[in-house]
C-alpha positions in Angstrom: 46.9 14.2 17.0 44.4 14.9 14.1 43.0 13.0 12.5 41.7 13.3 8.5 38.5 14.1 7.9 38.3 11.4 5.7 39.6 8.9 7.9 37.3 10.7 10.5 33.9 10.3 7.8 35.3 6.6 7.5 35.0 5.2 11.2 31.8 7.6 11.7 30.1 5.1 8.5 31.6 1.8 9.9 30.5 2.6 13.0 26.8 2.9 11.8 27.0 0.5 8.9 26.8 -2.6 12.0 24.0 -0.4 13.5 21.9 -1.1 10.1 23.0 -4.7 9.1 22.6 -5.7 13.3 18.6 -6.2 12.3 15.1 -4.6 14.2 16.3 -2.5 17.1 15.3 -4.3 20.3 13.6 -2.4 22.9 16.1 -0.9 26.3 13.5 0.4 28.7 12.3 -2.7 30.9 8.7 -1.9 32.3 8.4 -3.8 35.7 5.2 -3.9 37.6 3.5 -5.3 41.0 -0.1 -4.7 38.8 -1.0 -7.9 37.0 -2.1 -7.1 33.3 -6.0 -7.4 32.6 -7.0 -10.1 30.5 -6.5 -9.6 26.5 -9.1 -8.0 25.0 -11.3 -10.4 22.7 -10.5 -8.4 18.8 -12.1 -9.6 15.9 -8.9 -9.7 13.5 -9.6 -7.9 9.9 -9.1 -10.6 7.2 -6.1 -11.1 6.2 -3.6 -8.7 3.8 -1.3 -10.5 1.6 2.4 -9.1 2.6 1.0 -8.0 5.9 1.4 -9.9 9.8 -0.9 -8.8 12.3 0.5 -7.6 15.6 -2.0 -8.2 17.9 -3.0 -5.7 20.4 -1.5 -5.5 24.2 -1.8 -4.0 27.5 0.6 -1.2 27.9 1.7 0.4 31.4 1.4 4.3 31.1 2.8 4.8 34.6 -0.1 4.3 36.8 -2.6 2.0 35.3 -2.5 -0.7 32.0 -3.9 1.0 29.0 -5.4 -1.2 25.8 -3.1 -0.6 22.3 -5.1 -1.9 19.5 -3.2 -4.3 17.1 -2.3 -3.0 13.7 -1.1 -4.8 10.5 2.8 -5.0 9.8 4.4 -5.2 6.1 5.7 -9.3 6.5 9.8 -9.2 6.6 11.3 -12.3 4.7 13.3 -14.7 6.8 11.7 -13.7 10.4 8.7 -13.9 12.3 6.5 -11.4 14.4 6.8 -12.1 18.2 3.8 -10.4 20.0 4.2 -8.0 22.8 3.5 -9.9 26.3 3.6 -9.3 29.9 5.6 -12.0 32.1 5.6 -12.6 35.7 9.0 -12.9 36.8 9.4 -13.3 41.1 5.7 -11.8 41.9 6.1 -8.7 39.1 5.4 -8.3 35.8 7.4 -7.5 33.4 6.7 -6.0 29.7 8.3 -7.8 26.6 7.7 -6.2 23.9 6.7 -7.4 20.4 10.0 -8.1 17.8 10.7 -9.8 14.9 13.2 -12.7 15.5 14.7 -15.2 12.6 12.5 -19.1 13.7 
């Protein structure tokens, strides 16, 4: 059976339009280690931007060792909150979570 384009163009936007309104994508790709993170690094934040969060900066598995990623500022998003990247130990490893925004 064929279907219309029209029809076809009609499920192809529905199908994306919940993509967009779902809110920030969420990270797939778990990073699980047996190498416990170094310590934070001590930053001296810039002073603060109105409109702007800071996401501070985090320890980031390349595949053989933890690498530094320096924090950065982040245009604010009305109604949620920045959740920083962190590593948690979960049954002797460590796993990556990384930074999101989430509604408080």
């Amino acid at each position: 059976m064929k279907l219309p384009l029209a029809l076809i163009a009609a499920f192809m936007f529905l199908g994306t339009a919940g993509c967009v309104a779902a809110g920030p994508p969420r990270s797939v790709a778990v990073v699980s280690v047996g190498v416990r993170p170094p310590a934070p690094r001590v930053v001296v934040v810039p002073a603060p931007r109105r409109g702007y969060v800071w996401a501070a900066g985090y320890w980031r598995w390349n595949g053989h060792r933890h690498v530094w990623v320096d924090g950065h500022w982040m245009r604010a998003r009305r109604g949620w909150v920045w959740a920083p990247a962190r590593w948690e130990e979960r049954q002797g490893r460590w796993v990556f979570v990384a930074g999101a925004w989430v509604r408080p």
